[in-house]
LOKOL-507410 format. One record per residue (C-alpha): x, y, z; residue in three letters. Coordinates in nm, 2 decimals. Layout:
N
X:Y:Z:ALA
...
END
This chain:
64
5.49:1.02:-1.85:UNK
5.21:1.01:-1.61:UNK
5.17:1.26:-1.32:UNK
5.25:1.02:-1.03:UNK
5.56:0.89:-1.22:UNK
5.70:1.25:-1.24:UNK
5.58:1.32:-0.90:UNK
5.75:1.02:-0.73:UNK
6.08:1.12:-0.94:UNK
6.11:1.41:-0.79:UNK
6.00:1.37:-0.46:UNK
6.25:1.13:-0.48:UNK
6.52:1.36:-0.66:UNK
6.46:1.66:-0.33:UNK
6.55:1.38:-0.07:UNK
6.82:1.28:-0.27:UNK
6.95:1.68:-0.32:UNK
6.83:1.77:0.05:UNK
6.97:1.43:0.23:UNK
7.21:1.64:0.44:UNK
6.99:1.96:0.48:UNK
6.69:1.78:0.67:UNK
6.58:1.85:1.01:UNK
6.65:1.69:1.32:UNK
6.47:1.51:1.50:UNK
6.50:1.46:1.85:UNK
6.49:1.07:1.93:UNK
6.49:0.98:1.59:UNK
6.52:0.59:1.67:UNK
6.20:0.60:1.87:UNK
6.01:0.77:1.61:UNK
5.77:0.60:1.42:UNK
5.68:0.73:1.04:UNK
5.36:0.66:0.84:UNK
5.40:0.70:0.40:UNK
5.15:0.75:0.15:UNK
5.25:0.50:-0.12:UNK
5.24:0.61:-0.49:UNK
5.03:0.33:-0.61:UNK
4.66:0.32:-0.48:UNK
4.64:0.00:-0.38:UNK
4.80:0.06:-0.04:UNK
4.63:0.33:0.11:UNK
4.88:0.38:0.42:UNK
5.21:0.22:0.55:UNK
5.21:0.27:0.91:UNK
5.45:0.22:1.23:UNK
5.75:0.22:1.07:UNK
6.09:0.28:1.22:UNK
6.46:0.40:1.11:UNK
6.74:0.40:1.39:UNK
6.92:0.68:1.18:UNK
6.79:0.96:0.96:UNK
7.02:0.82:0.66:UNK
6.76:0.51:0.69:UNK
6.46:0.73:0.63:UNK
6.65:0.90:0.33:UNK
6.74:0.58:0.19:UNK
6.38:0.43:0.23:UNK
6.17:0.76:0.06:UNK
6.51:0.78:-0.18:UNK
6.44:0.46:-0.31:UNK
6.03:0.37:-0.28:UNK
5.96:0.77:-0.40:UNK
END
């Protein structure tokens, strides 16, 4: 297994373990996120928006 496969599988394991422990955020719905994806041939996803926290989870639960 390489070392970003085990990374992304267990950043994606906490989110999944911690889904109900995460912090809140005030206005969550006018937030706007920026990720890091795994793969290098994105080098940023920017501007993106959840209207609820179980979005966000969902998103970084399933793209690691």
């Amino acid at each position: 297994m390489n070392d970003n496969h085990y990374l992304k599988r267990l950043f994606k394991d906490y989110y999944y373990k911690n889904r109900n422990n995460l912090p809140v955020i005030e206005l969550f719905d006018q937030r706007e996120f920026g990720f890091i994806p795994w793969d290098k041939e994105i080098k940023m996803i920017r501007h993106i928006g959840f209207r609820k926290i179980n979005d966000l989870v969902k998103y970084l639960t399933d793209s690691g």
